[in-house]
C-alpha positions as CSV (number, residue, x, y, z in Angstrom):
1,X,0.0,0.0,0.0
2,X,1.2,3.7,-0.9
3,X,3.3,5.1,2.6
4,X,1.7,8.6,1.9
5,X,-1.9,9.5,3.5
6,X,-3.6,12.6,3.6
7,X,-5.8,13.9,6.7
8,X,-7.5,17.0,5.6
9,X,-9.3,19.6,7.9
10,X,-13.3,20.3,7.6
11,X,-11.8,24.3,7.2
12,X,-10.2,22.9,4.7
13,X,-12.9,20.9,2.8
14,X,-15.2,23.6,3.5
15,X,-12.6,26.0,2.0
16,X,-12.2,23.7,-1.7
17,X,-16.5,23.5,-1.2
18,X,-16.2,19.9,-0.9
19,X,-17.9,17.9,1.6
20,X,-16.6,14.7,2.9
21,X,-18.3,11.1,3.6
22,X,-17.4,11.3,7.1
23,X,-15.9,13.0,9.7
24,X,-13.7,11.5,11.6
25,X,-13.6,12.4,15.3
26,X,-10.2,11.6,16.6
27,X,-11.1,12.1,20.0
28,X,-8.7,13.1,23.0
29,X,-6.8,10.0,23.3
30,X,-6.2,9.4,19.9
31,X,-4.9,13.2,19.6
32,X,-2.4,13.2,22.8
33,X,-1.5,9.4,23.8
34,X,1.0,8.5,22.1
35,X,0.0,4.6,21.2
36,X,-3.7,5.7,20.6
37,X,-2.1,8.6,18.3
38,X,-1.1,5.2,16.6
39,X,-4.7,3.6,15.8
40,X,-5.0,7.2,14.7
41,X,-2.7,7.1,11.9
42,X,-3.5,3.2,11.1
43,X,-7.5,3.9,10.8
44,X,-6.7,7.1,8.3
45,X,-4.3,4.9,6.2
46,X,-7.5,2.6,5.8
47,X,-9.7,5.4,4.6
48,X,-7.2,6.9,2.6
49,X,-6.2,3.0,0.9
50,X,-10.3,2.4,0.7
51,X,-10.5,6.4,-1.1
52,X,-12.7,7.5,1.5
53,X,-13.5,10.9,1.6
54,X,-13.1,12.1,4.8
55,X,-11.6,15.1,7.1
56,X,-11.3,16.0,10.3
57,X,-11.8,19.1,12.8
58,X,-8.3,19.7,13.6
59,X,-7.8,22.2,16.6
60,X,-11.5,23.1,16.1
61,X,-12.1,19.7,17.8
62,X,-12.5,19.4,21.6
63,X,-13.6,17.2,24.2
64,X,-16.4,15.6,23.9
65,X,-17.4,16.2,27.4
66,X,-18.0,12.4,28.1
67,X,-15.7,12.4,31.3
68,X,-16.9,15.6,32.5
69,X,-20.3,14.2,32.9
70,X,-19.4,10.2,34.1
71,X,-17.8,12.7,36.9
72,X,-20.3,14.0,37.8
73,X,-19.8,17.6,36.2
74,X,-23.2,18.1,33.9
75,X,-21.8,22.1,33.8
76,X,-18.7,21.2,31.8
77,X,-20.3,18.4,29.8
78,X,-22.9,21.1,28.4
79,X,-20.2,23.5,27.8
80,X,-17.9,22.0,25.9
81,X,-21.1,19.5,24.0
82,X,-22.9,23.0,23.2
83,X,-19.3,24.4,21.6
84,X,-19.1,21.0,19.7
85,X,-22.6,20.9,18.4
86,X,-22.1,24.6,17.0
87,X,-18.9,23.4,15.2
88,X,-20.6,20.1,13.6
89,X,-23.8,22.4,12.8
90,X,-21.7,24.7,10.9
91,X,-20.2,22.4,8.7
92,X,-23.5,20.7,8.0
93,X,-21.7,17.6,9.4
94,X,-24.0,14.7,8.6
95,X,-21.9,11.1,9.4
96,X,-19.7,10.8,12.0
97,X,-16.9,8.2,12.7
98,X,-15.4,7.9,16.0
99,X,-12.0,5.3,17.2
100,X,-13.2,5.9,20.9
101,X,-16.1,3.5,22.2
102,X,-16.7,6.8,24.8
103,X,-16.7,9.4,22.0
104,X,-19.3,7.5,19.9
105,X,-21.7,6.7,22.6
106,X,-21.6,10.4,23.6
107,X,-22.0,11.8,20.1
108,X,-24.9,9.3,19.5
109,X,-27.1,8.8,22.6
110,X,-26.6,12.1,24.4
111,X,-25.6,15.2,21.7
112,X,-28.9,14.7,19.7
113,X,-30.5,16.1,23.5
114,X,-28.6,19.6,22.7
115,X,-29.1,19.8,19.2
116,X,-26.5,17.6,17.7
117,X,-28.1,14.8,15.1
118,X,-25.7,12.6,13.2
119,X,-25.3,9.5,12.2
120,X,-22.4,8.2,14.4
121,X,-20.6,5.0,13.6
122,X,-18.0,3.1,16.0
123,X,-14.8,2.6,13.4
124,X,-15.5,-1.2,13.8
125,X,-18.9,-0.8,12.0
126,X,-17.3,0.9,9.8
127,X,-14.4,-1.3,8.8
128,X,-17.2,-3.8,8.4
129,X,-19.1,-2.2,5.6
130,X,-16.4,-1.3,3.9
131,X,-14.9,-4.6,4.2
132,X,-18.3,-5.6,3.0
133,X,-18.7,-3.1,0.1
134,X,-15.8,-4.3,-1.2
135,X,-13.4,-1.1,-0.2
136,X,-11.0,-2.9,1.7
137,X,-8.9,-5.2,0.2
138,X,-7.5,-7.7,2.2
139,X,-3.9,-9.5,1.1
140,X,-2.7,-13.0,2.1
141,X,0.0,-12.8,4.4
142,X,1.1,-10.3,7.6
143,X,2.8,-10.4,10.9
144,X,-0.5,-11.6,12.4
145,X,-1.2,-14.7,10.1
146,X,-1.8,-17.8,12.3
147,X,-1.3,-15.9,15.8
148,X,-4.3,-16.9,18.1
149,X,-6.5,-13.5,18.8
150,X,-9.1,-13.1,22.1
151,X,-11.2,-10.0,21.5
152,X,-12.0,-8.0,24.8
153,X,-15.6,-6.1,24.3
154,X,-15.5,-2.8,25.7
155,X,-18.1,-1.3,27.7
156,X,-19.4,1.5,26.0
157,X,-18.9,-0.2,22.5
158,X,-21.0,-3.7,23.9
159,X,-23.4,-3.6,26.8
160,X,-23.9,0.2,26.3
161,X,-24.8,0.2,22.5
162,X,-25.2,-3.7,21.7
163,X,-22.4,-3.7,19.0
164,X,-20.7,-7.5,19.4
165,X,-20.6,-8.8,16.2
166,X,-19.4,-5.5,14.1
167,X,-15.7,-6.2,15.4
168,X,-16.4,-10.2,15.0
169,X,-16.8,-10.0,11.8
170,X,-14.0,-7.7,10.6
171,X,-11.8,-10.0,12.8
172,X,-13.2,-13.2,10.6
173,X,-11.5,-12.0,8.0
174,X,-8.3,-12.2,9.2
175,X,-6.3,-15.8,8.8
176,X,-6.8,-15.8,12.9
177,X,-8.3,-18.0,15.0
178,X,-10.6,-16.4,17.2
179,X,-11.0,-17.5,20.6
180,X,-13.7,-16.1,23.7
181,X,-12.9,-15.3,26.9
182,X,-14.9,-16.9,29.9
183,X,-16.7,-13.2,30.0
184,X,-18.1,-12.2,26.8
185,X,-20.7,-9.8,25.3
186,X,-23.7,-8.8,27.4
187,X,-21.2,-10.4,30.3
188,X,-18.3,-9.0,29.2
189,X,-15.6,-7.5,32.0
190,X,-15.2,-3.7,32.1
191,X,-11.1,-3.0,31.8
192,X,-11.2,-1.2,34.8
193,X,-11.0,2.8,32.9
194,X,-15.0,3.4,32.5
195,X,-16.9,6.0,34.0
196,X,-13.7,8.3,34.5
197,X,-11.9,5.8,36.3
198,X,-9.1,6.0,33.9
199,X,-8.6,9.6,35.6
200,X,-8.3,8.9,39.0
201,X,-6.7,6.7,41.8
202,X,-8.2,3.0,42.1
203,X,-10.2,2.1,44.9
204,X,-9.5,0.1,48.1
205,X,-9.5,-3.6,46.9
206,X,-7.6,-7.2,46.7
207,X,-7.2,-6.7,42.7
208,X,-6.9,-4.7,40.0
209,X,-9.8,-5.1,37.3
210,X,-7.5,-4.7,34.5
211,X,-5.5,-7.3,36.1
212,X,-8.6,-9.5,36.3
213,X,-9.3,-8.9,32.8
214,X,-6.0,-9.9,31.7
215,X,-5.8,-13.0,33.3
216,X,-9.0,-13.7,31.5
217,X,-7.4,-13.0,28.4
218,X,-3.8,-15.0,29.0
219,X,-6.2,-18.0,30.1
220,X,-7.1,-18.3,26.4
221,X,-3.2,-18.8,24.7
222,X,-4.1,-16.4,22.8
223,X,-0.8,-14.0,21.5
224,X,-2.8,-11.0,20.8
225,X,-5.5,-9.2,22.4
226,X,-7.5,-7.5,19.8
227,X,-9.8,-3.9,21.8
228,X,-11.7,-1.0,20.1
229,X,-11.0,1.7,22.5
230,X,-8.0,4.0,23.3
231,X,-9.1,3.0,26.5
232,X,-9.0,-0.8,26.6
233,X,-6.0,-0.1,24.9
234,X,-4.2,1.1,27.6
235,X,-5.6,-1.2,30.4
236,X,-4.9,-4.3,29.0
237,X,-1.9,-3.5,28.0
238,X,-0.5,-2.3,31.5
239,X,-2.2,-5.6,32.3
240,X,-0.2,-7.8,30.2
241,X,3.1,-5.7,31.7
242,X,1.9,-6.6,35.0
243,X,1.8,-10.2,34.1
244,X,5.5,-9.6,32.0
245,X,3.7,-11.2,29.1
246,X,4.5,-8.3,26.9
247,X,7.0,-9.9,25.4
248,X,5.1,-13.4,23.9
249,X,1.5,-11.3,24.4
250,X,0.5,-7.7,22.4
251,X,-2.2,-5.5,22.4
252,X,-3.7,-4.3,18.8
253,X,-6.8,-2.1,18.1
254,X,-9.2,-3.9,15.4
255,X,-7.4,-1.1,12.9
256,X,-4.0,-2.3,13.3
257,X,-4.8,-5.6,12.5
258,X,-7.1,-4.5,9.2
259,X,-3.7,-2.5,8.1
260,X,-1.1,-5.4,8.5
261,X,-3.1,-7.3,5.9
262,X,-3.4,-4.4,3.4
């Protein structure tokens, strides 16, 4: 696949008086930690290698507010939602695509309350229909052929939105085997960041949940641990340090994996 990919700005489109197919919303994470920065880069090669049309907001983007209000601050959340939801409106944003489990079930379930109506997809969903519509093309072949993969359902992505089999199926067509955890699904295992945990000191308590989680996962054999959130990402990845599996176990956003075999 060609090394060069272009991420243009909305100002930008707007400025050419194009609009794109999506926008996609990078999200916090995916701007300023450095290995979400990399699912980033990975997701906009896909779109640029499927010739998507797409931009995103740049600097005009901000928080989505999600953490704000699973703190408890509904001021905040409004503030910075109201300040979004004038920036979408003005560029007559339409579809949304969004790399964070949190920003997607923000921007769906809770902007349309202050105004803000899109169509908001979780990247998985929309790695499927492209995969489906014939955009992506998969080559035989890749660093991950043949490695054994668990999938770890994030919260906000699973028992919050029911999306299971979206990242299933874009996994299926990898040459992977796929193997479960012991909980799955509707009975899947938070990774311990939810709810704006990832922001603050851990509770008094015998264990860890992302410890708990990861020992799920290492009980499967499997060698990679495939997540759809920035989150997750994190989490399970301290977990498999914790364990000092990092070294025969790694951690991969669904996006990743979709590049190696383009």
């Amino acid at each position: 696949m060609s090394k060069e990919y272009k991420i243009p700005t909305m100002a930008e489109m707007a400025a050419a008086e194009k609009t794109p197919e999506v926008l996609f919303w990078v999200g916090c994470a995916g701007s300023f930690d450095s290995r979400a920065q990399k699912v980033s880069v990975a997701f906009t090669k896909i779109l640029n290698e499927a010739g998507v049309e797409f931009a995103i907001l740049g600097k005009e983007e901000s928080c989505t507010g999600d953490p704000a209000r699973r703190a408890g601050n509904e001021f905040v959340f409004q503030m910075v939602a109201l300040q979004n939801i004038e920036t979408l409106n003005l560029y007559n944003v339409k579809k949304i695509v969004a790399t964070c489990p949190h920003c997607f079930n923000v921007l769906k379930n809770e902007y349309p309350a202050l105004g803000g109506n899109y169509e908001v997809m979780h990247h998985t969903q929309f790695l499927q229909s492209l995969i489906n519509e014939g955009r992506i093309k998969l080559k035989d072949g890749g660093a991950f052929d043949g490695k054994k993969i668990t999938y770890h359902d994030s919260c906000y992505l699973g028992r919050a939105n029911g999306v299971y089999e979206a990242p299933r199926s874009v996994l299926q067509n990898l040459d992977n085997q796929l193997v479960e955890m012991q909980r799955t699904k509707s009975n899947g295992l938070c990774c311990g960041a939810g709810g704006a945990q990832m922001f603050k000191e851990d509770e008094p308590g015998k264990k860890r949940i992302n410890i708990e989680r990861t020992e799920e996962a290492l009980e499967t054999g499997a060698e990679i641990v495939a997540v759809n959130c920035p989150f997750c990402l994190t989490m399970m990845s301290d977990g498999i340090k914790a364990k000092e599996k990092q070294e025969s176990v790694m951690v991969y956003d669904l996006a990743e994996l979709i590049l190696g075999k383009m």
